[in-house]
BALOBA-1460 file (C-alpha; in Angstrom, 3 decimals):
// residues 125
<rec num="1" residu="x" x="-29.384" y="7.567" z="13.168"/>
<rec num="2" residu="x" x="-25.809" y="6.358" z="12.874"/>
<rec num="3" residu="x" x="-22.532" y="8.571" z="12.328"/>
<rec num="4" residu="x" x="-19.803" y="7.211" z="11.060"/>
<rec num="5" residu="x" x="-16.198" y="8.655" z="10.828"/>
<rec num="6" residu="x" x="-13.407" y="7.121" z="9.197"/>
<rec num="7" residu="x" x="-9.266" y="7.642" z="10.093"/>
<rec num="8" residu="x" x="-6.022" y="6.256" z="8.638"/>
<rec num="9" residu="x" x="-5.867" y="7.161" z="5.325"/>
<rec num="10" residu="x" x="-2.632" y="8.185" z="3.525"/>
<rec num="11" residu="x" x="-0.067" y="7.752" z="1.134"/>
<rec num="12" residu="x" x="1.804" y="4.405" z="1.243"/>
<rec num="13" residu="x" x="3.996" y="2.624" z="-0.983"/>
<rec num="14" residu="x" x="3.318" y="-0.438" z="-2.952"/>
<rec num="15" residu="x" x="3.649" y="-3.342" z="-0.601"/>
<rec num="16" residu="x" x="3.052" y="-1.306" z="2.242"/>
<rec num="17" residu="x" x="0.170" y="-1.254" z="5.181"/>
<rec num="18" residu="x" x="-2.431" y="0.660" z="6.667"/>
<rec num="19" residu="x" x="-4.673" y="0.295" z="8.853"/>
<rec num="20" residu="x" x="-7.973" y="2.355" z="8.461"/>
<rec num="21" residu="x" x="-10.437" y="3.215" z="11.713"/>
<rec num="22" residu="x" x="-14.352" y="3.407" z="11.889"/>
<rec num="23" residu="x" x="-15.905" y="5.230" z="15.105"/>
<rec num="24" residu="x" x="-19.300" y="4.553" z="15.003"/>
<rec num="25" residu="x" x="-21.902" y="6.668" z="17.366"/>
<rec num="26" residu="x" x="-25.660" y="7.430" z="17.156"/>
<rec num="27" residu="x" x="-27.273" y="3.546" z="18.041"/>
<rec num="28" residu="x" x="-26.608" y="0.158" z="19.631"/>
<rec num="29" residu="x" x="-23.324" y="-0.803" z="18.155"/>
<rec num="30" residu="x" x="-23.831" y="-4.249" z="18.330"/>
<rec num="31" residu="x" x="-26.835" y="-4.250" z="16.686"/>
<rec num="32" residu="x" x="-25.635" y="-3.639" z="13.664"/>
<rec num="33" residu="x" x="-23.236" y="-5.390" z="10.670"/>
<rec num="34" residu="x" x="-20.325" y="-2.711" z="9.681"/>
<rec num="35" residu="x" x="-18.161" y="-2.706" z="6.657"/>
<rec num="36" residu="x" x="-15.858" y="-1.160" z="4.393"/>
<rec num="37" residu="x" x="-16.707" y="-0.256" z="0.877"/>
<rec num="38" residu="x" x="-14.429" y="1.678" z="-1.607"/>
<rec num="39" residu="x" x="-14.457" y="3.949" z="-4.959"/>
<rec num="40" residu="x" x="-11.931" y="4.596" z="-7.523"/>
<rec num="41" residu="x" x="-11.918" y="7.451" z="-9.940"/>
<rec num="42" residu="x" x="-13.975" y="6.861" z="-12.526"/>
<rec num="43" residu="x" x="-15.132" y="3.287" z="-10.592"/>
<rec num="44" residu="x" x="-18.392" y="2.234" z="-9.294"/>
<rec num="45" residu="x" x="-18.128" y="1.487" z="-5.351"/>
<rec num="46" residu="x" x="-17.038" y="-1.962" z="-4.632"/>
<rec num="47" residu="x" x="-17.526" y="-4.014" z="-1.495"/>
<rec num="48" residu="x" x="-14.436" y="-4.912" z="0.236"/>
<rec num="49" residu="x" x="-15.220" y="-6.314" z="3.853"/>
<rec num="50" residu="x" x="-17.631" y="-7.136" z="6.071"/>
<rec num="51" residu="x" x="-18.448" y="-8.320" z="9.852"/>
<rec num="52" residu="x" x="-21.164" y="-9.597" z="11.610"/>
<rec num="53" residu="x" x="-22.563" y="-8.029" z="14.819"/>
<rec num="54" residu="x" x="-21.040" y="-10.721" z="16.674"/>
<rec num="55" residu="x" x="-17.861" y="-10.333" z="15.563"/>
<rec num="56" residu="x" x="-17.697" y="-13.756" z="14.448"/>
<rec num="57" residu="x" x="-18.317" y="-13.695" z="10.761"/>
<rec num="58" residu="x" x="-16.359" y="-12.108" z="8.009"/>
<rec num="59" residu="x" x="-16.629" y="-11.331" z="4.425"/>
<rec num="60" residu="x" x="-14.091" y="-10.158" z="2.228"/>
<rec num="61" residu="x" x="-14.131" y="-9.031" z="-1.455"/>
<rec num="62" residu="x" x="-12.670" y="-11.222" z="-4.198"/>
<rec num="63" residu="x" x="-9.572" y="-8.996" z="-4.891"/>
<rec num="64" residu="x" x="-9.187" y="-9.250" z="-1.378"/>
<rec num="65" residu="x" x="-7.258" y="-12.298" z="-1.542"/>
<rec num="66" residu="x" x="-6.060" y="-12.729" z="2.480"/>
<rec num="67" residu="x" x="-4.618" y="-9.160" z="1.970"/>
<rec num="68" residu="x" x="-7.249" y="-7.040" z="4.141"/>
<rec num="69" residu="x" x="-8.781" y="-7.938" z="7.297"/>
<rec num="70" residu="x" x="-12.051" y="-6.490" z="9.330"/>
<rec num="71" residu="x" x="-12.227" y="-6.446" z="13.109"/>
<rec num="72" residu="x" x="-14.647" y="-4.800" z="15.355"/>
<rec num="73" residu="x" x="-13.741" y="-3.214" z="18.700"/>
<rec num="74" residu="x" x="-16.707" y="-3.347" z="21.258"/>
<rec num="75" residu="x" x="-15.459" y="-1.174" z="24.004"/>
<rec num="76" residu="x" x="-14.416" y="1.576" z="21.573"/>
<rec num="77" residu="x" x="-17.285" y="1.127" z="19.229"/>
<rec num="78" residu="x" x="-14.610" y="0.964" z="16.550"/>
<rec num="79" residu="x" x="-14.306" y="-1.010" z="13.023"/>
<rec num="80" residu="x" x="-11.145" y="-1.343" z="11.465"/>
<rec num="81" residu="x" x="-9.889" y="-2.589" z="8.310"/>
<rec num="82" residu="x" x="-5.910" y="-3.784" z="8.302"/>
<rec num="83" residu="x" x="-4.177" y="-3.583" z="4.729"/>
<rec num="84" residu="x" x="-1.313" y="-5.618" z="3.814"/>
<rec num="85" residu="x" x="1.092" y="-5.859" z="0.547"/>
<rec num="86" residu="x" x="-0.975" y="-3.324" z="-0.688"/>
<rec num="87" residu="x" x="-1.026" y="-2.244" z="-4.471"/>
<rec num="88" residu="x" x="-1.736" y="0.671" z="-6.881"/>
<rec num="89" residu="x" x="-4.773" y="-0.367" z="-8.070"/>
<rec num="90" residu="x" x="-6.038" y="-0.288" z="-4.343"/>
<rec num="91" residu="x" x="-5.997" y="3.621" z="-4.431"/>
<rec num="92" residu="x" x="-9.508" y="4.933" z="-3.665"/>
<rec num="93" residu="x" x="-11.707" y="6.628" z="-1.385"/>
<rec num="94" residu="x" x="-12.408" y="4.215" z="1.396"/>
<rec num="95" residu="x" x="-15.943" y="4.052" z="3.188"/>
<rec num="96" residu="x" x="-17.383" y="2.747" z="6.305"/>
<rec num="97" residu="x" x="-20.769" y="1.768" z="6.244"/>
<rec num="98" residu="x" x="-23.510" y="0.095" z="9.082"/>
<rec num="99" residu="x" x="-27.015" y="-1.539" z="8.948"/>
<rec num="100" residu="x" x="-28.775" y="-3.553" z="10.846"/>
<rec num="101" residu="x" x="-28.199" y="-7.023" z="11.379"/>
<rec num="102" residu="x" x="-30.951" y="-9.567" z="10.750"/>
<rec num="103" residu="x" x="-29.156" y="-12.205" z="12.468"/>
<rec num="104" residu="x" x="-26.081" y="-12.505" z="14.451"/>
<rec num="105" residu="x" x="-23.678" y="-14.353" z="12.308"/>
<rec num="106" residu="x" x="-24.258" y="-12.320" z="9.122"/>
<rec num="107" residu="x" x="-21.964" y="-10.143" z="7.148"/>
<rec num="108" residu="x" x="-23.553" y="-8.463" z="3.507"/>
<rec num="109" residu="x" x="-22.015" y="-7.622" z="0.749"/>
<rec num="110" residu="x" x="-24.648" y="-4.631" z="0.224"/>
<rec num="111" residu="x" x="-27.767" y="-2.855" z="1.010"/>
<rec num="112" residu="x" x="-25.896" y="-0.796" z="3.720"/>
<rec num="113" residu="x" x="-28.281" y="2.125" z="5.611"/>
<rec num="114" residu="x" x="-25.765" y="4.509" z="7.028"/>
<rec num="115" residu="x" x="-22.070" y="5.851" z="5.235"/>
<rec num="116" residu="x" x="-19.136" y="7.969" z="7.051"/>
<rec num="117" residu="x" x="-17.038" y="10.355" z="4.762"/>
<rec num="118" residu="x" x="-14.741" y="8.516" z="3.466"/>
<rec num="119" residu="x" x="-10.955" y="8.584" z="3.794"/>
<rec num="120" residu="x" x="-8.560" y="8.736" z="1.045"/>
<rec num="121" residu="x" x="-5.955" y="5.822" z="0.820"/>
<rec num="122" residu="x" x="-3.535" y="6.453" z="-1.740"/>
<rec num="123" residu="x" x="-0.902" y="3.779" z="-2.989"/>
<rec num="124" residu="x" x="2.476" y="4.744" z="-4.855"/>
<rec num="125" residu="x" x="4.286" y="2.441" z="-7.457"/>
């Protein structure tokens, strides 16, 4: 079984960052792909970014557009997710999420086993 708790959440203002953090506990944390998923109100949950267990691939949603990036910390058994120029429409509930990997160099857009909490990222206009 796999916990996952998210940090870093806030308020920010438009064109601000934030950086959100994953500790992940409970398995072998390189066996596994991690990402970050979010929801809005009233929104289905949509993909945002994901990385291999290797570290090596990366997969970012469309919106995405060079804005976010996912990194993966193997001493601290971290995942984190850097925002940049971020906007409005980026407010949501933010998840971390882990399964695991079928090969080394993959990073899925879905089908993820285990979910943390969620932190709230909220951006002002």
């Amino acid at each position: 079984q796999v916990q996952l708790v998210e940090s870093g959440g806030g308020l920010v203002e438009a064109g601000g960052s934030l950086r959100l953090a994953c500790v992940v506990s409970g398995d072998t944390f390189s066996d596994h792909v991690l990402g970050w998923f979010r929801q809005a109100p009233g929104k289905e949950r949509e993909f945002v970014a994901a990385v291999s267990r290797n570290g090596d691939v990366t997969n970012t949603g469309a919106f995405v557009r060079g804005r976010f990036a996912i990194s993966r910390d193997y001493f601290k058994n971290e995942v984190y997710l850097q925002m940049n120029s971020l906007k409005p429409e980026d407010t949501a509930v933010y998840y971390c999420a882990a399964r695991l990997a079928v090969s080394s160099a993959w990073a899925p857009p879905n089908d993820y086993t285990y979910w943390g909490q969620g932190t709230q990222v909220t951006v002002s206009s």
